[in-house]
C-alpha positions as CSV (number, residue, x, y, z in Angstrom):
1,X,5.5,56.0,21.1
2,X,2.4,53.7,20.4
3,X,3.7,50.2,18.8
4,X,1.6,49.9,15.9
5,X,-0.8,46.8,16.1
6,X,0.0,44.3,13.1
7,X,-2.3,42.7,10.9
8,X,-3.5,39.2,12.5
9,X,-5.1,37.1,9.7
10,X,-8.6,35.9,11.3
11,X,-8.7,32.7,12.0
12,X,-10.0,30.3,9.2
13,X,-13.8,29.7,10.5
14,X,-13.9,33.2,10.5
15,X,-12.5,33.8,6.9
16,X,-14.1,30.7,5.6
17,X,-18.0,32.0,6.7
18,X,-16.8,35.6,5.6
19,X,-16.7,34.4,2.1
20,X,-20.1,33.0,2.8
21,X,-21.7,35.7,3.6
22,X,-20.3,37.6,0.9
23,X,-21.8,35.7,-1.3
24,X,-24.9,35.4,0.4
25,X,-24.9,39.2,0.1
26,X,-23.8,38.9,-3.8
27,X,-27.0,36.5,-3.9
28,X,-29.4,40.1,-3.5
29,X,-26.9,41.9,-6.3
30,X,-25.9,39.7,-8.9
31,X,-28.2,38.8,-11.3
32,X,-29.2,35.0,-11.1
33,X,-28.5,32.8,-13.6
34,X,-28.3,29.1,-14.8
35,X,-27.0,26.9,-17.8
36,X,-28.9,24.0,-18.8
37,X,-27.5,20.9,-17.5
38,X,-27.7,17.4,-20.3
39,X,-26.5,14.4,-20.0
40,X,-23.5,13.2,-21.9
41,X,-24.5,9.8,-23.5
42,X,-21.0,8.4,-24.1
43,X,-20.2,8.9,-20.4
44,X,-23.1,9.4,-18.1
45,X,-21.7,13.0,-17.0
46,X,-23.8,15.7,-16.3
47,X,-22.4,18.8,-18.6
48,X,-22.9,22.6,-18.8
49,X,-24.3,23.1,-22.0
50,X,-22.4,26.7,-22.8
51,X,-25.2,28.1,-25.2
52,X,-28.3,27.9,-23.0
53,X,-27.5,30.6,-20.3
54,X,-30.1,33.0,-19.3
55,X,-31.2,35.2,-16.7
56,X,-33.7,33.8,-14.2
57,X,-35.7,35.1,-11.4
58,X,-33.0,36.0,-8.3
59,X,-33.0,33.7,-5.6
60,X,-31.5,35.4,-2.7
61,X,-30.0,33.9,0.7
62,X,-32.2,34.2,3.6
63,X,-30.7,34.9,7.5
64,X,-31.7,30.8,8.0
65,X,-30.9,29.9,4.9
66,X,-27.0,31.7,5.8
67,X,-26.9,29.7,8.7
68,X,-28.1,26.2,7.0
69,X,-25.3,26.2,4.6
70,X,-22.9,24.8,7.0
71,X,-25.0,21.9,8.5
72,X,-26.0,21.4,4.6
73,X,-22.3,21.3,3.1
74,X,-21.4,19.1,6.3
75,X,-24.4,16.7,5.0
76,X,-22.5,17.2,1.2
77,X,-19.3,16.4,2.7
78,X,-20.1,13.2,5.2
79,X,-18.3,10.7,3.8
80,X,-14.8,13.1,3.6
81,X,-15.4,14.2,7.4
82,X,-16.0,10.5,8.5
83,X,-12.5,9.5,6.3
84,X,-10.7,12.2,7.7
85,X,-11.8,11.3,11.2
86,X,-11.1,6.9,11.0
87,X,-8.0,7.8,8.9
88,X,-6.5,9.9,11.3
89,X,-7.8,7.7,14.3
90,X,-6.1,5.1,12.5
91,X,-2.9,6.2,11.5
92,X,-2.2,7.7,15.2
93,X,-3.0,4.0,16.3
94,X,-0.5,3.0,13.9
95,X,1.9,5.8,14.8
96,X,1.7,4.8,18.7
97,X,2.8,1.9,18.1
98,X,6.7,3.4,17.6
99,X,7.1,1.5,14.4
100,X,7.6,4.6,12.0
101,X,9.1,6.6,14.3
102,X,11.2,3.7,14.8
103,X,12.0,2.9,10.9
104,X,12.8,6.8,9.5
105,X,15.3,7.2,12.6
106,X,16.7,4.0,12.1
107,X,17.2,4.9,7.6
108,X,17.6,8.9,8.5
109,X,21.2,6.8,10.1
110,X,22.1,6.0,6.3
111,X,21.7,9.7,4.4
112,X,23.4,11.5,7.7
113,X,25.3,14.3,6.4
114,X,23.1,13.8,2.9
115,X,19.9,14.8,4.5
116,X,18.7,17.0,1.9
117,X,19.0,14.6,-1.0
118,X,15.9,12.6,0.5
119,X,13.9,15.7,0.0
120,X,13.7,15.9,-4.3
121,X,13.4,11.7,-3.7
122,X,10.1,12.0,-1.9
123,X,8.8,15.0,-3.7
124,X,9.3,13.1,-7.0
125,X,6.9,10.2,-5.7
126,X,4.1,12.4,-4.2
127,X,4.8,14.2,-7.6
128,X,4.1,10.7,-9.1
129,X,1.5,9.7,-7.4
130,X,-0.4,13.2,-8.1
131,X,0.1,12.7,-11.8
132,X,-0.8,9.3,-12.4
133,X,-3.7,8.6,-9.7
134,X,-4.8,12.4,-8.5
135,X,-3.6,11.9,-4.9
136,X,-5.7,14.8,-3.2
137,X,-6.9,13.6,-0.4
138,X,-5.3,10.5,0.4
139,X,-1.9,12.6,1.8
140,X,-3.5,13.2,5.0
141,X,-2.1,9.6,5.3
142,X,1.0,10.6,4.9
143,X,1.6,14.1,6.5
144,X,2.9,12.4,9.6
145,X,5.1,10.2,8.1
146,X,6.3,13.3,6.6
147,X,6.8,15.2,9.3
148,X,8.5,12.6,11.6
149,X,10.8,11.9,8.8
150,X,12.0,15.9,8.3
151,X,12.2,15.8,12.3
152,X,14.3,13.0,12.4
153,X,16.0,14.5,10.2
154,X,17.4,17.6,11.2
155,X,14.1,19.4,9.8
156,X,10.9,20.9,10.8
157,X,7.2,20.2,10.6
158,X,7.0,22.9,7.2
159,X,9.4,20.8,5.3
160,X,7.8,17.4,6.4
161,X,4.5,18.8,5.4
162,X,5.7,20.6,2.2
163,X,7.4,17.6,0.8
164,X,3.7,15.9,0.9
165,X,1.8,18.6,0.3
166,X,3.7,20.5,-2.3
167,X,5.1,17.0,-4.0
168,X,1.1,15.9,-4.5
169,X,0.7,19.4,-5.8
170,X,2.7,20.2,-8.6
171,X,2.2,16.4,-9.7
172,X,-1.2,16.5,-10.2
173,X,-0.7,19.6,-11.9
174,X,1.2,18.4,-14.4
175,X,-0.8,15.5,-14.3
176,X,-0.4,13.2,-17.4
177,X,-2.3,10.0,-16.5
178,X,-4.9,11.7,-13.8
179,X,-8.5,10.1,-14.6
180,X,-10.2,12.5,-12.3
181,X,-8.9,15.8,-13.7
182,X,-7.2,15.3,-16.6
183,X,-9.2,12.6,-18.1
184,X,-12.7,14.3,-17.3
185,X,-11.6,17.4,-19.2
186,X,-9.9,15.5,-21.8
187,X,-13.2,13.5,-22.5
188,X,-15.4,16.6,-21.9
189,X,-13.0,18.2,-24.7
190,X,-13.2,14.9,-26.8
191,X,-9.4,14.4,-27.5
192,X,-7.6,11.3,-26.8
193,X,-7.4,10.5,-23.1
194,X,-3.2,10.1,-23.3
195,X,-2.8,13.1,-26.2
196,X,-0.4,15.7,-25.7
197,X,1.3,13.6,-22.8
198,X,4.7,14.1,-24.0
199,X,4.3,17.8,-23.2
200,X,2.8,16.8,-19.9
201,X,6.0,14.6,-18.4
202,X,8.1,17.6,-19.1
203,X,5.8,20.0,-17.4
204,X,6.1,17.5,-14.8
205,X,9.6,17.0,-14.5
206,X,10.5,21.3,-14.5
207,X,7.6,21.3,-12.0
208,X,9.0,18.9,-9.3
209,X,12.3,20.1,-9.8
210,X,11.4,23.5,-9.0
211,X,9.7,22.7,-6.0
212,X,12.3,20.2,-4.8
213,X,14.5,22.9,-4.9
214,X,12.2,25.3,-3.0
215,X,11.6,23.3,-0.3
216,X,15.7,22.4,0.1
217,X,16.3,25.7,0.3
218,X,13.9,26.0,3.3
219,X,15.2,23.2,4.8
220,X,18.5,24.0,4.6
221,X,18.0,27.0,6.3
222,X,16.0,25.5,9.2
223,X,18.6,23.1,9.6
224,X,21.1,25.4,9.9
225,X,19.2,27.6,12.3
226,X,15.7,25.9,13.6
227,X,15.0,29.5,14.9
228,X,14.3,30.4,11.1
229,X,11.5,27.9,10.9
230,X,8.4,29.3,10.4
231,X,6.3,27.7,13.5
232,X,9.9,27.4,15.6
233,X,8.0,29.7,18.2
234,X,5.3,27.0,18.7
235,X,6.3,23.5,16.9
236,X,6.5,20.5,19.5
237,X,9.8,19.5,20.9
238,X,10.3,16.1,19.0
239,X,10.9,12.7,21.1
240,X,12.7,10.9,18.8
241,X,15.3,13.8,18.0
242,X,17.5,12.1,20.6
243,X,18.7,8.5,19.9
244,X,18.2,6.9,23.4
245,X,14.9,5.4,23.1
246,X,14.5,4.8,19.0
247,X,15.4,0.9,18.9
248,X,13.9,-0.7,15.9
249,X,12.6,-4.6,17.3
250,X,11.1,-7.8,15.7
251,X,7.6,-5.6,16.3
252,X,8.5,-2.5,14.4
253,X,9.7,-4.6,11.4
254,X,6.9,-6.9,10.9
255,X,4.4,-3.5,11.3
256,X,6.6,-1.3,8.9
257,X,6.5,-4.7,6.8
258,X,2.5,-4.5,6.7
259,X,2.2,-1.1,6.8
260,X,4.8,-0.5,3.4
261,X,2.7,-3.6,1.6
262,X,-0.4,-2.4,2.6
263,X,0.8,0.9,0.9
264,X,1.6,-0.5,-2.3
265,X,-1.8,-2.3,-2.3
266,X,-3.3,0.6,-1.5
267,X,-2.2,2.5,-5.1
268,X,-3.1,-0.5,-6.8
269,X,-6.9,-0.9,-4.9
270,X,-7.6,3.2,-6.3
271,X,-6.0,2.8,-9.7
272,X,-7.8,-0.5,-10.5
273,X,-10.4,-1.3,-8.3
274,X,-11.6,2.4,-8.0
275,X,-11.5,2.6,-4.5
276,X,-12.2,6.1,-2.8
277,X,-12.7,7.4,0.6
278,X,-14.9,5.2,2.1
279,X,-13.0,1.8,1.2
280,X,-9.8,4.0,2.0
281,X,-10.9,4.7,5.4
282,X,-12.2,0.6,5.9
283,X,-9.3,-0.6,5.1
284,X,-6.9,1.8,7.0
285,X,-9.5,0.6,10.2
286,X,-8.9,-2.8,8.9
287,X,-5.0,-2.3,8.9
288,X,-5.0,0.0,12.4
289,X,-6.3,-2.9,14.1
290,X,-3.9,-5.2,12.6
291,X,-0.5,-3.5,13.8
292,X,-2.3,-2.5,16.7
293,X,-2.7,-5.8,18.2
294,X,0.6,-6.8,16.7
295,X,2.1,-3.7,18.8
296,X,0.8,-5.6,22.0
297,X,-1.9,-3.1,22.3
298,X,-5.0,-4.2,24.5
299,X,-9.0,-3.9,23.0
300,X,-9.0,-0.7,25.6
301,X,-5.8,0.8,24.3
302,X,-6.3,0.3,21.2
303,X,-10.0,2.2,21.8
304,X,-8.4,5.1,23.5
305,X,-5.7,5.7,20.7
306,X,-8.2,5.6,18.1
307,X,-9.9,8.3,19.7
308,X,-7.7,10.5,20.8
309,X,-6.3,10.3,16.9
310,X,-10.0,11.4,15.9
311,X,-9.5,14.2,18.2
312,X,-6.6,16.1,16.8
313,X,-8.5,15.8,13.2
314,X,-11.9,17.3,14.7
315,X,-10.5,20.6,13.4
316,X,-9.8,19.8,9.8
317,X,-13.2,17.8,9.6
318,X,-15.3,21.3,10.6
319,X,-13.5,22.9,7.8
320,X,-14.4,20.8,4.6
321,X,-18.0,21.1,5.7
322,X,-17.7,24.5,6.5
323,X,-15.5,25.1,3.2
324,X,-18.9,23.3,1.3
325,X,-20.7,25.5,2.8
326,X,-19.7,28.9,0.1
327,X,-20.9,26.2,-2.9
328,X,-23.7,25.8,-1.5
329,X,-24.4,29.3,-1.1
330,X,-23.4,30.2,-4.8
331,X,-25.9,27.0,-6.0
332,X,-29.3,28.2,-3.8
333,X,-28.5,31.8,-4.8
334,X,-28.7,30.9,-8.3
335,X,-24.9,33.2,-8.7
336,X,-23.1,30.2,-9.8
337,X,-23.5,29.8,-13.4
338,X,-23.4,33.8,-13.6
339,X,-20.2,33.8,-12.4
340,X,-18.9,30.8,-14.8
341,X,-20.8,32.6,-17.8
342,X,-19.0,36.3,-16.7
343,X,-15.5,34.9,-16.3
344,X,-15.7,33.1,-19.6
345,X,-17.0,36.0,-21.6
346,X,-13.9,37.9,-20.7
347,X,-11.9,35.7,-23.1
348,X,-13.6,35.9,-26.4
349,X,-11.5,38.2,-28.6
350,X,-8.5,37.9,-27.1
351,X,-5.5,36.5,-30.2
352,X,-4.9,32.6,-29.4
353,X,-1.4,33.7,-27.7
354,X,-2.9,35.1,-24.9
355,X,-6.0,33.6,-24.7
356,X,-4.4,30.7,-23.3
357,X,-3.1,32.6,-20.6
358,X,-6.3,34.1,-19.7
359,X,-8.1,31.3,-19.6
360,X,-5.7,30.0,-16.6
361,X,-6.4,33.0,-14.6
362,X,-10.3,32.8,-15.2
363,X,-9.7,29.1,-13.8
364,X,-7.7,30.0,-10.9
365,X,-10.6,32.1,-9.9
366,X,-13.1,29.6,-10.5
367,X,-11.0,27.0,-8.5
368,X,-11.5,29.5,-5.2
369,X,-15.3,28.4,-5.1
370,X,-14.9,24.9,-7.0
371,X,-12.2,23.5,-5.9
372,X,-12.7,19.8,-7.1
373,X,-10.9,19.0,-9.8
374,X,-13.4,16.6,-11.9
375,X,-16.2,19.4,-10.7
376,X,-14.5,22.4,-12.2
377,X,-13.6,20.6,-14.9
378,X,-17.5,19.7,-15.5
379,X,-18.2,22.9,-15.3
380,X,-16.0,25.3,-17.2
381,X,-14.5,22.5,-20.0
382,X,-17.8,22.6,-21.8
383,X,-17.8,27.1,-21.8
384,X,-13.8,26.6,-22.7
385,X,-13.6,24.6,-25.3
386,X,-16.2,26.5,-27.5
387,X,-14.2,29.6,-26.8
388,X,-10.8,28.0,-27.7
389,X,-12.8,26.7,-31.3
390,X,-13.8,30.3,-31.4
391,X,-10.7,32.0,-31.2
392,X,-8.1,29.4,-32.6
393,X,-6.6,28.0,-29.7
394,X,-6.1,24.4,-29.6
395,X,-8.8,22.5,-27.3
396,X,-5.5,20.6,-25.8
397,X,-4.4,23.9,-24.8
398,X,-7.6,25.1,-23.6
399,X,-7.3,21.4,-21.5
400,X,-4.0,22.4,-19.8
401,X,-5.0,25.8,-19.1
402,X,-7.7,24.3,-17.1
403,X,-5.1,21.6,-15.4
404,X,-2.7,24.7,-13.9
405,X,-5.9,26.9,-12.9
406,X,-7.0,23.8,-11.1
407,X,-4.1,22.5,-9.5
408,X,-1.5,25.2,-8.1
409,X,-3.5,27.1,-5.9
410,X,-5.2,24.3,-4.1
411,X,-2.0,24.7,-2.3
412,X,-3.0,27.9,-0.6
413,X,-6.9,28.5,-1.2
414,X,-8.6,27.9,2.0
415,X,-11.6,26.7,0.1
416,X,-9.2,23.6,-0.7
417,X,-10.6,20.9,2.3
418,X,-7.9,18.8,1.7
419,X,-5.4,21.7,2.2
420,X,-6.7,22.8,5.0
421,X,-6.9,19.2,6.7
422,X,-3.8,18.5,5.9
423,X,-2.6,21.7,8.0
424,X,-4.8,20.6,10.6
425,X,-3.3,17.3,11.1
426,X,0.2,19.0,10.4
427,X,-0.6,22.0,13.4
428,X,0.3,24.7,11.0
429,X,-1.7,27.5,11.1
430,X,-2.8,28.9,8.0
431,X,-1.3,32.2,7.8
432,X,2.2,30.7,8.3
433,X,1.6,28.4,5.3
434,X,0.6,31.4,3.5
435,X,3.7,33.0,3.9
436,X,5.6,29.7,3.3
437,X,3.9,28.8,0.0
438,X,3.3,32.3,-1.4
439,X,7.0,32.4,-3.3
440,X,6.6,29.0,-5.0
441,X,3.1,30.2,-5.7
442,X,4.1,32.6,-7.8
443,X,7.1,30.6,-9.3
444,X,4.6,28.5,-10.3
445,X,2.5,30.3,-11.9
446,X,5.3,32.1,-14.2
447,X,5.9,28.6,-15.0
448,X,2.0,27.9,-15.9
449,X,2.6,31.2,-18.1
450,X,5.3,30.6,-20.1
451,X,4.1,26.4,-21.2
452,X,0.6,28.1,-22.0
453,X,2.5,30.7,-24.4
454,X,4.3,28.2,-25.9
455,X,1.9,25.6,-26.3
456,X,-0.1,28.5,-28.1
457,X,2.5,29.1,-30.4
458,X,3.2,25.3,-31.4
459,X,-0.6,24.6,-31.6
460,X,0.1,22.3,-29.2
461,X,-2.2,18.7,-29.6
462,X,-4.0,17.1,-31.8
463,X,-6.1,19.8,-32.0
């Protein structure tokens, strides 16, 4: 008897231009349309205003024009390909230098036989750092420090990459300081920046708990029995598993010394000074070179290990650009705004109980095509709120519909760069993270449900 041939998901370049073309093709069949863009004075922000759509002449995607969208969203996109490239040349250098790998061995010695209790400890600070300053990006920094944590300890790669990945997640979710999400959509809704944050931090805290407990579960049963793990057939044996070899010295200290400070400067620098991706990446250069040459690396070395860290990331760079590439698509085919205007038409009419709800799935589909934050938020807020006046929903509401339609599936959407660097750097192919993620994905978003419903019912916010 024939073995059946089981479904192979394509590989990401393949599903990521699939979309494109879709949409290229939806560029010929949906009628075009655009919203007048004005200029908020109080802020500078360039806003949808939700009364002026109208039908304009189509402008459909040509064969070049299909083509040019991924040189163009790589042009979009230049400054997050050239960070993800220096910061993962960068942290390689500092990673060669044995000084991590060195450090989590030598502290995985104090939890032994209370591994898993490290897991909810981490999760709660990328859950944190998510809420209060919109870590997105900046994990890629910390996926291998992660990962060679859950490997010294008795885990696997998923778990290390989870705890990063999933911890960032779910706090900036339940964000309830964020400026870049929830303070653009806050502002764009004209309420209080801080208002309805006691709500928020309890969000927050059922959020991380939930997912400190999925991801313990996981790890438990790797740890158990690695064969369960869901890359066991083709993660890397891992050096520092064995303790002959893993000696922390004078070197290792005075890096992991440098390295932790530089850390904590590092969430000060974004939170106060502003910093973003390009001073991110200078300053990880900056600090590279530092431990590098403390290391006792040579100029040469220290040249080659940069490079080869740049190499391994080459992957995940492709795919923001090429991830750019369906917005840019959706903008030259004038679909866009149609789109917007279509999903936000389905709410009107629907009693204030529900409405809340449905504007959280409308915003989950959005996020598939815009999934920055701050640019969704500039996009669909100003169509939203009207609606939620409309219909009696609360505008805070309306704000933290937005906030879970934004934030839970950027952990599985592979229109989410940062997600899909962040697998790149971790060597987990997509379709295993798929399978991973999908049950806390749906936990989730039965938790998004029930907080909509009942911040409905208590007219939750000032208003």
């Amino acid at each position: 008897m024939k073995e059946k041939k089981r479904f192979k998901m394509p590989h990401v370049f393949v599903l990521l231009f699939s979309i494109i073309i879709v949409l290229a093709i939806c560029s010929y069949i949906v009628p075009a349309g655009q919203f007048e863009r004005v200029t908020d004075p109080k802020t500078g922000r360039i806003l949808v205003d939700p009364d002026s759509f109208q039908y304009i002449e189509k402008s459909p995607i040509g064969f070049f024009q299909l083509f040019q969208a991924v040189p163009t969203g790589m042009e979009e996109v230049a400054q997050i390909m050239i960070f993800i490239l220096i910061v993962g040349g960068a942290f390689s250098l500092i990673n060669a230098t044995g000084s991590i790998e060195a450090g989590i061995y030598k502290a995985s010695k104090v939890v032994r036989g209370k591994e898993l209790l490290i897991i909810p400890v981490f999760v709660a600070i990328f859950a944190f750092l998510g809420a209060t300053i919109g870590i997105a990006e900046e994990t890629l920094v910390f996926i291998p420090i992660g990962i060679c944590m859950a490997r010294v300890l008795g885990f696997d790669t998923v778990t290390g990459a989870s705890i990063v990945i999933l911890g960032s997640g779910c706090g900036l979710t339940a964000a309830f300081m964020n400026p870049f999400t929830l303070g653009v959509a806050q502002s764009i809704s004209e309420l209080p920046i801080l208002s309805g944050m006691w709500y928020r931090i309890v969000i927050w805290v059922v959020v991380t708990i939930v997912t400190s407990l999925f991801i313990m579960r996981y790890a438990k049963k790797v740890k158990a029995d690695p064969s369960k793990g869901l890359i066991a057939d083709i993660e890397e044996p891992f050096s520092g598993e064995s303790e002959e070899g893993i000696e922390l010295n004078k070197r290792h200290v005075l890096i992991l010394a440098i390295f932790l400070l530089s850390l904590v400067f590092l969430v000060y620098a974004i939170s106060q000074f502003g910093w973003y991706i390009m001073e991110i990446a200078t300053y990880f250069l900056i600090l590279a070179l530092v431990c590098g040459f403390i290391g006792g690396m040579g100029p040469s070395k220290i040249a080659e290990t940069l490079i080869e860290g740049a190499k391994e990331v080459v992957f995940g760079a492709i795919i923001v650009g090429l991830a750019r590439g369906i917005l840019v698509v959706m903008q030259q085919g004038m679909i866009l705004d149609t789109i917007i205007h279509s999903l936000g038409g389905l709410i009107e009419g629907v009693p204030p109980a529900l409405a809340g709800v449905l504007m959280f799935f409308v915003q989950l589909v959005v996020n598939f095509f815009i999934p920055s934050g701050s640019g969704q938020a500039a996009a669909t807020m100003p169509i939203m709120v009207p609606l939620a006046d409309m219909i009696g929903l609360s505008r805070q509401t309306a704000v933290l519909a937005y906030q879970f339609g934004d934030g839970f599936t950027n952990q599985i959407i592979p229109t989410c760069s940062w997600l899909m660097v962040n697998l790149a750097v971790a060597k987990i192919p997509y379709e295993r993270w798929v399978k991973f993620v999908t049950p806390i994905m749906l936990i989730w978003i039965g938790c998004a449900v029930v907080f909509l419903v009942i911040a409905a019912l208590m007219n939750f916010g000032p208003f």
